[in-house]
N, C-alpha and C positions, 0 to 999 in steps of 0.2 A: 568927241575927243577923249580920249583916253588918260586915265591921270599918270602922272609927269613923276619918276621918283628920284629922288635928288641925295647925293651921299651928305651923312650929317655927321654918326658917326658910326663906330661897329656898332654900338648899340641904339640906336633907332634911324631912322627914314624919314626923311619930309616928303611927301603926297600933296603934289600942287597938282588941283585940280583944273579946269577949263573955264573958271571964275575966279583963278588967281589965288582962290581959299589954299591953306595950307594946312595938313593936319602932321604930326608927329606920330608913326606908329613903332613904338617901343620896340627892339628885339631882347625882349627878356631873358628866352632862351640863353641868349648868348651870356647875356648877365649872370644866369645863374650858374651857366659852366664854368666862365672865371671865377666865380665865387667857387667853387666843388673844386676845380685844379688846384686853387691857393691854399683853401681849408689844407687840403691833401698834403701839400705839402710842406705846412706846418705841423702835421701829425709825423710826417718821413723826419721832418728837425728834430722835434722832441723825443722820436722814439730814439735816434740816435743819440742822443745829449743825454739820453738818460740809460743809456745801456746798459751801465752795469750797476743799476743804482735798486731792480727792482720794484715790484708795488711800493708805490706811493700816492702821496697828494700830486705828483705832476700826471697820474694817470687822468684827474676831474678835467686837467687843461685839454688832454689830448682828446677824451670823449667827448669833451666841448666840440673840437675841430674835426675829431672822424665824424660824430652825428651829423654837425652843419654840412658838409662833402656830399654824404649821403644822400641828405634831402636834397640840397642843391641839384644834384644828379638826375634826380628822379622829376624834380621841378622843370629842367631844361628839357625834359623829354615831352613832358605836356604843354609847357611853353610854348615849343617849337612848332608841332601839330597844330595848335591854337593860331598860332601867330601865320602860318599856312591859309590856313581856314579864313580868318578874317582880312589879310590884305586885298585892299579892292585891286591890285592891277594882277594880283595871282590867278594864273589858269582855272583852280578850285571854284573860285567866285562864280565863272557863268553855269558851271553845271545844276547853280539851282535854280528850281522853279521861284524858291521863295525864301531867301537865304534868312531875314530873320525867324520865321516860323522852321526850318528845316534846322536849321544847326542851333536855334538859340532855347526855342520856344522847350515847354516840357517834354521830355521824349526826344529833341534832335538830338543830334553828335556829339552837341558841346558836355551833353548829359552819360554820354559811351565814358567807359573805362579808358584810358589813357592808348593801349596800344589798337582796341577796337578804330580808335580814330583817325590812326595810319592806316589801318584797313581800310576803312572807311573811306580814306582819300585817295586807294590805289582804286578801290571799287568804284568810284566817279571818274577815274581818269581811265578808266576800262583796262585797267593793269592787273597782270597777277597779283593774288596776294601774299602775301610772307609766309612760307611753314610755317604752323602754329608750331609745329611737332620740334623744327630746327632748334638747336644747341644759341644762337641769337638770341630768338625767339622767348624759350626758356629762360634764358639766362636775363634778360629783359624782365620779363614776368617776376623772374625770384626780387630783382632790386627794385620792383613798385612794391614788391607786397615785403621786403627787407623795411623799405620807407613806411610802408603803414603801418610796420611794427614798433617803429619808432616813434612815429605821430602819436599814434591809438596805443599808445605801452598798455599792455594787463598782465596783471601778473599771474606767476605761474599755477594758481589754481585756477585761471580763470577758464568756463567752458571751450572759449577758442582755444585752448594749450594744445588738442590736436592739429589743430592749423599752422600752428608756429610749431610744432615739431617736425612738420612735414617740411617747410621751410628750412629748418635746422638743418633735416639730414640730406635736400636738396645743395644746400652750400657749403655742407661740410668737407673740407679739401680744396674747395674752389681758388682760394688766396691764403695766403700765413695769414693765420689770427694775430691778436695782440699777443708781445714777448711777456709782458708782464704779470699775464692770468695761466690761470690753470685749466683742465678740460672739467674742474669742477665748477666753473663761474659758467653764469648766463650766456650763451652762442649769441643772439641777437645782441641783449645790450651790455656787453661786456667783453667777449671775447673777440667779437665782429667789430671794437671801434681800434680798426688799426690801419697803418698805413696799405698793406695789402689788400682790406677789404675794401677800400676807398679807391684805391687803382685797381681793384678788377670792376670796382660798379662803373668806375669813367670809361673803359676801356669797354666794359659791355654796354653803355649808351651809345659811343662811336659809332660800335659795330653795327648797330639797328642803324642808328642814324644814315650810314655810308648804304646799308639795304635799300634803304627807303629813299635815300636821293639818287642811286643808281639807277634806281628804275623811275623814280618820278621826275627829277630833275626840275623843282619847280622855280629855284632863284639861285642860280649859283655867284652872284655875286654875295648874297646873305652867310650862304654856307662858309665861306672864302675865310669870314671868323672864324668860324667853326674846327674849321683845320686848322687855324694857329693855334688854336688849344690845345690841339691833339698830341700827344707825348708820350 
């Protein structure tokens, strides 16, 4: 018998199995996109409340709320893949031979870069895979490695500064920077924490997202959140 999944709320699922057990499997994803919409658009509040006011101390509140957006963003994206992967009534489950040694063990999927693992899951469902090369695709890539810039901060002598420049000039134009800095502040953590940057990274997570469930289609009643988010 197949397990039973029963609405709890958007953010998790109860899994009653054929022994009556119950387990709760989180939708974090979803957690963490609410949380990146909301940041976001307390950074849209303060930039406007403070239009004409210039640098100041309300810029520490806002890079507060663009950072958290950011991560959030980038979190829902791995989430989501993860949380694919691990439900036991999802299609993904039977294609392995040995699901804890394949996806858990050193060396499985769990262990792949974040968008390898959408590969990863069209490749078991014998689906095309994404352009690496598409304008998605890229645009995906720049806001994990936007987020590891902001996790892993180094500054700007540090050997990686070719990596983050590359980054730099990939997103430069992409979204209006912050009103309140100049093109002589830091691109990543300074001019990048604005409400623009934050609405092209949610808008470029959708857009993978909507990729990857068109063609996979693996729970659309999960997704069903996922699009009230969308704005």
């Amino acid at each position: 018998m197949q397990p039973i999944v029963l609405g709890a709320s958007v953010s998790e699922q109860v899994i009653v199995s054929a022994s009556a057990s119950a387990r709760i499997i989180a939708n974090f994803a979803w957690q963490h996109m609410m949380a990146a919409t909301t940041f976001r658009e307390q950074v849209h509040t303060l930039e406007i409340a403070h239009a004409s006011d210039g640098f100041g101390s309300h810029f520490e509140l806002i890079r507060a709320y663009a950072s958290a957006s950011l991560m959030s963003t980038a979190s829902s994206l791995e989430a989501l893949i993860n949380e694919f992967f691990i439900d036991p009534n999802c299609k993904l489950r039977p294609m392995f031979a040995d699901f804890d040694r394949e996806f858990w063990a050193r060396g499985g999927i769990e262990m792949k870069p974040i968008l390898m693992k959408y590969q990863e899951a069209l490749k078991l469902l014998g689906l095309p895979l994404m352009d690496e090369a598409s304008a998605i695709f890229q645009d995906a890539e720049a806001l994990i490695n936007l987020r590891n810039s902001l996790v892993h901060y180094k500054p700007t002598w540090d050997p990686d500064q070719p990596k983050k420049a590359s980054l730099t000039s990939y997103l430069a134009g992409r979204y209006p920077i912050s009103p309140f800095l100049t093109n002589r502040d830091d691109f990543v953590t300074m001019q990048s924490m604005s409400y623009g940057c934050c609405k092209w990274a949610i808008d470029t997570a959708f857009a993978l997202i909507h990729e990857f469930d068109n063609a996979a289609r693996l729970n659309d009643d999960k997704m069903k959140g996922f699009w009230n988010l969308e704005t």
